[in-house]
C-alpha positions, 0 to 999 in steps of 0.5 A: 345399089343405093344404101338404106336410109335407116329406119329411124331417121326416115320418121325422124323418132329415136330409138327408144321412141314408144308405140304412140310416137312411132305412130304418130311421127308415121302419121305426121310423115306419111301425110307430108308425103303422100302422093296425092297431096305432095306433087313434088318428083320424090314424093312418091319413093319418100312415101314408100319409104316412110310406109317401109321404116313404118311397118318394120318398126310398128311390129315388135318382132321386126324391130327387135330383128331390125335393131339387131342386123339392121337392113340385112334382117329382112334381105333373102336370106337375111340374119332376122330369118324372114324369108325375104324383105317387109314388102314382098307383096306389089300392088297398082293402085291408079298410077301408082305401085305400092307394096306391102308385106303381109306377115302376121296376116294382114297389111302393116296398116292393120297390125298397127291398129289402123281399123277404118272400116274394113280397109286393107291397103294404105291408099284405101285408109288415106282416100277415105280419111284424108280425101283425093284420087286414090280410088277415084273410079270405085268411088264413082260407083258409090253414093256420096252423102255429106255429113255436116257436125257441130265442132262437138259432135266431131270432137266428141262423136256422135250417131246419125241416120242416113237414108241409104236405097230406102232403108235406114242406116245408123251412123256411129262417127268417131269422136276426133274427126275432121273436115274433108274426112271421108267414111266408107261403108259397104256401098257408100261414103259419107263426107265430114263437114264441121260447123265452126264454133264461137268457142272452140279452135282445132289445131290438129288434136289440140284445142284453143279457147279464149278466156278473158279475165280482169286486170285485178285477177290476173294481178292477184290470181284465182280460179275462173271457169273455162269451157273443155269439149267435156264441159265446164272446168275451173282453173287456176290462175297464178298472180301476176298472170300475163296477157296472151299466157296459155294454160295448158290442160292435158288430155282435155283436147280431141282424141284420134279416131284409130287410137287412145290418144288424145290432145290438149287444150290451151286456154289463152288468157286475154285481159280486159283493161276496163275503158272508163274508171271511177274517180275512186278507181283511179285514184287506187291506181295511182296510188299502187303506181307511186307505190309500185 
């Protein structure tokens, strides 16, 4: 029988990794992995995996077993006293199986705090949130309306009206969504589309934006104004700043729809070198040139 990856290397954390990177490794591997996006032979066994190391280690009480006998913890009859491994419960979802176990009353999905919409399996959560085929035959039977937002509105959440069998229905979207995600409700599902923005760049949860400043500012430093998703903000900018330097604002980038977590923002310094100077202007230059 072939030997267990431990658990920590399979989502690639140490072990004294907190909750929010436990999830967040999870999310990063169990994208990267999952069957409807990753065609390749293995993609599949290394899925199952990453959702098995996932479920141990996101519950407090199956880490603590699990640090402490390891795989045997949850083995019939195992020293952790669970009766029987994580995943005692097999499913077919289209051609795929997949297991779960359902300790602590529900799917490993909702005890780690996954909350979208009332969704109990994990090809449920990622058909709605990421796209593909998992579920393509209920889908069929449901009505598709496609929602398109401005980069604030996704980033920061906002609420609308969908007209759904003649009666209206008011849309709460969560602030970090993106493109291509999907929202189920009770017997519909609304596809995000995002208007890109002259401003703002999305890298994941991170944001970029393009401050331009003079060469004589970024020389002697100062402060400058520069946009965030929650408005206006002065910023810093030490002397001798230079070209392409990225300023990093924690915490003022996109939030994730299903947790507290929030990214950054970095704002690239780019300079302007004015095109046409005064004869005054340049001689000052020349004359910081010599003394230079």
């Amino acid at each position: 029988m072939a030997t267990k990856r431990d658990y920590y290397d399979v989502l690639g954390v140490s072990k004294s990794a907190s909750a929010a990177e436990l999830k967040s490794a999870y999310r990063k591997s169990a994208l990267q992995w999952h069957p409807d996006r990753n065609k390749s032979p293995g993609a599949s066994g290394k899925f199952k995996e990453i959702n098995e190391a996932y479920e141990v280690l996101a519950d407090p009480k199956k880490k603590e077993a699990y640090d402490q006998f390891g795989h045997a913890a949850f083995e019939q009859g195992g020293f952790g006293g669970f009766e029987g491994g994580p995943f005692t419960q097999t499913h077919k979802q289209g051609p795929f199986t997949y297991t779960y176990s359902t300790y602590g009353g529900g799917s490993p999905f909702e005890d780690a705090g996954f909350d979208f919409g009332g969704f109990s399996d994990p090809f449920e959560i990622f058909e709605a949130f990421f796209g593909g085929s998992m579920g393509r035959q209920r889908q069929q039977r449901l009505t598709r309306y496609s929602l398109k937002l401005t980069f604030l509105e996704a980033a920061k959440g906002t609420e609308k009206t969908i007209i759904h069998k003649g009666r209206e229905h008011k849309i709460k979207i969560p602030g970090g969504v993106d493109e291509g995600m999907r929202i189920k409700f009770s017997d519909f599902y609304i596809s995000i589309e995002v208007a890109p923005d002259e401003t703002f760049k999305r890298d994941g949860n991170d944001v970029l934006v393009d401050k331009r400043i003079s060469f004589v500012k970024a020389a002697l430093g100062g402060e400058v104004e520069v946009p965030t998703i929650d408005g206006v903000i002065k910023i810093k900018v030490r002397m001798g700043t230079q070209a392409g330097t990225l300023v990093r604002l924690r915490g003022k980038g996109i939030p994730r729809p299903d947790s507290s977590y929030r990214g950054d923002e970095y704002v690239r310094i780019i300079v302007q070198i004015p095109e046409k100077l005064s004869w005054e202007q340049k001689r000052l230059l020349e004359e910081f040139e010599k003394a230079s």
